[in-house]
C-alpha positions, 0 to 999 in steps of 0.5 A: 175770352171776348169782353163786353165793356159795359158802362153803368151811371155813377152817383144818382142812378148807382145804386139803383141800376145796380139793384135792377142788375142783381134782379136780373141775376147779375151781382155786381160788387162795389169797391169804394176806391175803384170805379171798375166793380167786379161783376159775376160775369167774366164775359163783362167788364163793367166801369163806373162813370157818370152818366153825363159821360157815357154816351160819349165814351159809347159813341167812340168805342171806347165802351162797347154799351152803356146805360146813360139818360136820354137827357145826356145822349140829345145833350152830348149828341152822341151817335149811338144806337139805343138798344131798349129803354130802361123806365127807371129813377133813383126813387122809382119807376118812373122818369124824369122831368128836365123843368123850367123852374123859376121863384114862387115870387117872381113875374115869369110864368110862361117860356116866352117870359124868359126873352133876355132872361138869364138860365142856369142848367146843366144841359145847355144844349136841350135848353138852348133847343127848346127856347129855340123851338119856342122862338125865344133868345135867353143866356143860358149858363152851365151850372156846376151844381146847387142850381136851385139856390141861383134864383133869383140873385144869380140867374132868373131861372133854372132848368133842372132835373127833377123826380117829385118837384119837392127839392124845388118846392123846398127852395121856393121854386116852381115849375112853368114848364116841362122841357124833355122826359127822360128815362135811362136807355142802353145804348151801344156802338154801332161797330160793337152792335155789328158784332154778332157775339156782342150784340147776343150778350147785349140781347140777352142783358136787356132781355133779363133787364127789362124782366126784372123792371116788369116784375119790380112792381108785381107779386105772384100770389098763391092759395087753395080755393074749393071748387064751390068757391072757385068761381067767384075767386077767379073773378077777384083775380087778374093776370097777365094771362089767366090764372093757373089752376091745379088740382090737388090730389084726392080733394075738391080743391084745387091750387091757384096761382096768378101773379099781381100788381103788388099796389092791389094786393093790400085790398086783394088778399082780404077780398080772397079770404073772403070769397074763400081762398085759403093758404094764401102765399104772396111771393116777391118775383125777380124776372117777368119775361115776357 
């Protein structure tokens, strides 16, 4: 049987990437000892590995795809072709910002500050590239870690990546500029993408990946509404479409159903109530497909 060898990010984006992955109706089982998970899927081979390495390891064949941050590709340059991009972060759906940061205190508050200046950062390439662009010349160091304690006794500023700032506000950093954002894409090889059977199967996962991150910040909403009050109901209600509207049997009523943004729902169901909806059912969605 054909193999899809699949790499997905170890450590910050694991949990997370594996969650969307079981929205997208693909389970994947952890054993702590190993970094090869078992995936309901015989079709897939999937391997853990840090998301730092991926790009790399697609651009050599020896993964068929992967999911790695845009970040790490320019970092690695990696050839690769990138399938879809993934708008996801540990802590939401959002991406993230690789940051000059430098201490509350000091003097530096713009690139040009950083001429002869010393940086510490995990993506010395990216780095190096923007105070190119920005015609300054810095040492930039690669920083195994904790690079936000290094100001300003080691280095006089970090390039970090961060989701809210907060870790970097709590070690009395801030931010004077925004390098790259980045968000996880999939990517593959071009042999393996040349392949019609894989390239399908890669299609197809993206295909329920990305249905699964459309519906993450949505809900469907359903009720009973009479139709004297239909009107001002369906007023209250968006949609990606148009609400569904069904006629119950024998009655002046009629069933809808629409789904939501789930932010509006809190301030929506009483609104509904209101304008004479009853029964209402708020209801979690795996995939929106488009």
């Amino acid at each position: 049987m054909s193999k899809l060898k699949l790499g997905l990010p170890a450590g910050s984006l694991q949990k997370t990437t594996i969650d969307i992955f079981k929205k997208a109706g693909f389970n994947i089982y952890l054993n702590e000892r190993s970094y090869f998970p078992y995936i309901d899927d015989n079709e897939i081979e999937v391997i853990l590995i840090r998301a730092q390495e991926i790009p790399r390891y697609v651009a050599g064949a020896v993964l068929d795809a992967g999911i790695s941050g845009k970040d790490w590709i320019i970092e690695t340059g990696a050839t690769v072709h990138e399938v879809a991009e993934l708008t996801y972060s540990r802590q939401g759906l959002k991406p993230i910002r690789l940051v000059l940061a430098v201490p509350k205190d000091s003097k530096i508050s713009s690139v040009q500050d950083l001429q002869g200046k010393k940086i510490a950062t995990e993506l010395v390439n990216v780095t190096k590239n923007f105070l190119q662009r920005h015609h300054v010349q810095a040492a930039v160091e690669f920083s195994w870690g904790a690079t936000e304690v290094k100001p300003p006794e080691l280095v006089d500023a970090i390039a970090e990546l961060t989701e809210t700032g907060r870790s970097l506000q709590a070690n009395n950093l801030r931010i004077i500029e925004t390098i790259l954002e980045s968000t996880p894409r999939f990517i593959v090889n071009q042999t393996s993408w040349e392949e019609e059977w894989k390239r399908q199967k890669i299609e197809q996962i993206v295909t329920l990946l990305q249905g699964a991150l459309v519906a993450e910040e949505k809900v469907g909403l359903k009720m009973n509404v009479s139709m004297e009050n239909l009107p001002q109901v369906l007023a209250l209600l968006p949609a990606l479409r148009k609400p569904t509207v069904s006629s119950l049997h024998g009655e002046s009523w009629v069933a809808v159903e629409t789904i939501v943004d789930e932010k509006l729902v809190r301030d929506l169901i009483y609104k509904l109530k209101e304008a004479g909806a009853e029964g209402i059912i708020e209801y979690p969605l795996n995939k929106i497909i488009p």
